[in-house]
N, C-alpha and C positions, 0 to 999 in steps of 0.2 A: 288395516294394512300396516304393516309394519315400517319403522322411519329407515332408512338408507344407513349404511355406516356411513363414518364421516360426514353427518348432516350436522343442524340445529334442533332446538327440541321440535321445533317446527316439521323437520324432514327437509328443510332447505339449504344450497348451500352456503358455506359459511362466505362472509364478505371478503374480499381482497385483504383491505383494514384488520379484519377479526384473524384472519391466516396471517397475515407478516407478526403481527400482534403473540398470537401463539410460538409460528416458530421464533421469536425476540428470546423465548421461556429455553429454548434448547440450550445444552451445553455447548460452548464456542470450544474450539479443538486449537489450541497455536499450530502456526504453520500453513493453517486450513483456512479457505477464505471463509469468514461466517455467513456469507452472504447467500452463498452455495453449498455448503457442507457442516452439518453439526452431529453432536449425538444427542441421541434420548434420552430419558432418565434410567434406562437400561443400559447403558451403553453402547447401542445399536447405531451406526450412521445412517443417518438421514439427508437428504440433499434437496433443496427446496424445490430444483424442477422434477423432481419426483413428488410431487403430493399427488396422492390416491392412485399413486402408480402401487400395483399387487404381484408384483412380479416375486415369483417363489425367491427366499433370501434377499433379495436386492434392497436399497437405498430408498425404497417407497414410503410414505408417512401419512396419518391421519392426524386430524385432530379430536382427541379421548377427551370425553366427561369424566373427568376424576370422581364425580358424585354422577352415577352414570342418570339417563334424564329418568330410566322405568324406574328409578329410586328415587327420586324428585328433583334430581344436579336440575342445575343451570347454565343457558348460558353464556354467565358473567366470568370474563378471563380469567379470574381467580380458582373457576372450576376447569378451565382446559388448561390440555398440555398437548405437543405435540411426541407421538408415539410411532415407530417402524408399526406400520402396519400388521405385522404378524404377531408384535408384542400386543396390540391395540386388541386385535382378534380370541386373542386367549385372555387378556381383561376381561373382555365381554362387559356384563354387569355387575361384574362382584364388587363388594363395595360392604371394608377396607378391600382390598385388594392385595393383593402378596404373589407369589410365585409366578407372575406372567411373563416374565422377563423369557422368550423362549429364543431372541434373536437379541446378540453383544458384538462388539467391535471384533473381525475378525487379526 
């Protein structure tokens, strides 16, 4: 069976601990509370009560294996990031990874 997106290599979800931990990784935006709103490394907003929210363009975020786990990632915070879920979807497994950035700051 295949692991969930936004899982652990396990397929489980990630802890509370290991989610604040990831988004801590996001870009802080001035003006904007960090607490509730950041960007990706795409430039995409993200907003923290949006995790694994999938709504088409919206502010939803996963947390991405940067060494995705079917390549062997981990994972150890060093390998996650947190990603707009539509950016995360078109990562998929590739790995370097390059051109997934498909959702930026409007």
């Amino acid at each position: 069976m295949a692991r969930q997106n936004n899982s652990d290599r396990s397929g489980n979800s990630f802890s509370e601990e290991t989610k604040r931990a990831v988004w801590n990784k996001a870009q802080i935006v001035s003006d904007y509370d960090s607490t509730k709103t950041r960007k990706d490394l795409c430039g995409a907003w993200i907003d923290w009560d949006k995790y694994g929210n999938t709504a088409e363009n919206g502010n939803g975020w996963e947390i991405d294996h940067i060494k995705p786990v079917s390549k062997g990632g981990g994972d150890e915070l060093n390998n996650l990031q947190p990603l707009q879920w539509q950016n995360n979807r078109k990562k998929g497994d590739d790995y370097p990874a390059s051109n997934y950035c498909t959702v930026s700051a409007k």
